[in-house]
N, C-alpha and C positions, 0 to 999 in steps of 0.2 A: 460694475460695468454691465449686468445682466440688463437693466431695464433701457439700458441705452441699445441694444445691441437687437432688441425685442422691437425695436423703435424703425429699426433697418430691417432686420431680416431675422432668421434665425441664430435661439440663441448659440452662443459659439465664435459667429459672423465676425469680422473686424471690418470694417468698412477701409478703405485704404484712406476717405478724406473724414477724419473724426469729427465728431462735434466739436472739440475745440479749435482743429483747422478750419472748421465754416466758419466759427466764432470769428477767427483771426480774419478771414478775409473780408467780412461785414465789416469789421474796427478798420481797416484799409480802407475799406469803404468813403469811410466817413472821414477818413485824414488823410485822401488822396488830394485836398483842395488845397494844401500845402499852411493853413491853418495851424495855430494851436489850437487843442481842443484837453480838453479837461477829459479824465478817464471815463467818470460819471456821465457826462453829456456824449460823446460815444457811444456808450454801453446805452443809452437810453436810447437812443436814435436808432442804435442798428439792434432795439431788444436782445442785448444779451444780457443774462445776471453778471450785476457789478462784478462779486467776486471770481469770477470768469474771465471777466475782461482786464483788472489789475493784472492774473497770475498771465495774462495771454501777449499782455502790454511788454511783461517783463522779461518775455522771453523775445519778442519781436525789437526790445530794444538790445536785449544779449548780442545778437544777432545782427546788429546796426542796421534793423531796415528802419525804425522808429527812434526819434530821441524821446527820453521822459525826463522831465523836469517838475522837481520839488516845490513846494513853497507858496505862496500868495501868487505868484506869476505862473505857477506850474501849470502845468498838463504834457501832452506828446502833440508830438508834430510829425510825419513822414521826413524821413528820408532817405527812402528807397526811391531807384528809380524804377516806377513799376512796369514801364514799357524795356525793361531790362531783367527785371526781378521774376522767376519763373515759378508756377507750379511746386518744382521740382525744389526749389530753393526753400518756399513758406515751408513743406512738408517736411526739409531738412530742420528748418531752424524751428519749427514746432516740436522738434522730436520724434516726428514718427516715423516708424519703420514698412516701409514700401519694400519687402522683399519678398517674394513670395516662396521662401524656403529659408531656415536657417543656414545653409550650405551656400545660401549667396554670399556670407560675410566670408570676409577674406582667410580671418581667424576661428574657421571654423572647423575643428577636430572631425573627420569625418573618415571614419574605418576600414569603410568599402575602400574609399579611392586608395589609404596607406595599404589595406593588403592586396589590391588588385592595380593600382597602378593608375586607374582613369573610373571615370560612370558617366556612361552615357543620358542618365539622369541628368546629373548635374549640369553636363554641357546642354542637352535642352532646355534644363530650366535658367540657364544662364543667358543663352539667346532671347529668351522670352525677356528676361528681369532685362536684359539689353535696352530689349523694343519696350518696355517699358518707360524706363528711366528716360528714354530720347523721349518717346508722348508724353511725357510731364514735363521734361525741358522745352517743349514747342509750343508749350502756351502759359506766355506772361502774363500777369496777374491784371496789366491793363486789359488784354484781351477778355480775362473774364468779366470781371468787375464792369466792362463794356462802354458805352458813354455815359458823361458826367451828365446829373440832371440837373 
């Protein structure tokens, strides 16, 4: 992950939207016309490496925003509806983690708060990861992705 991360910023850095969630929303891109499209023909349009774009497909179909379908007639189709489908949703169902602390997860063993009762930490950084998670819920993937060309 070094030479991606050297790519953004310093290394260390985690970008909150990865290269593979840019990946995903280019592949949206191109199968928001309600279309089949073949994996390959995709990935070719919105320059992403095939192999990227299968593993991205198949998480986007996990997720029911995409069907994928096998075969001589195969490819994926949308069916998310994007002026519904948020930010906040692709980064869920891509897997990534938007938290800016491990103490945001609910099951998260944390010693201060057990021997002292509360941390004022946490509850700041819980407001933040709040206002967070609403601005990635406020903007729909149609909103980005923007007008069809």
């Amino acid at each position: 992950m070094i030479w991606y991360t050297h790519q953004y910023g310093r290394e260390g850095e985690r970008p909150v939207i990865t290269r593979e969630t840019d990946y995903a929303i280019r592949l949206l891109r191109t199968l928001r016309d309600g279309e089949r499209h073949t994996a390959a023909e995709a990935a070719e349009r919105e320059l992403v490496p095939q192999p990227f774009a299968y593993k991205i497909l198949k998480k986007l179909s996990k997720a029911g925003l995409v069907e994928v379908t096998r075969g001589a007639d195969g490819g994926c189709r949308l069916l998310a509806d994007l002026d519904r489908t948020t930010l906040y949703d692709l980064l869920e169902a891509m897997g990534e983690d938007c938290r800016l602390s491990g103490c945001m997860a609910s099951d998260h063993p944390c010693t201060w708060r057990e021997a002292h009762g509360g941390c004022t930490v946490h509850c700041h950084l819980a407001a933040i990861q709040s206002k967070l998670d609403e601005e990635l819920k406020s903007h729909t993937l149609a909103d980005i992705l923007g007008e069809r060309k």
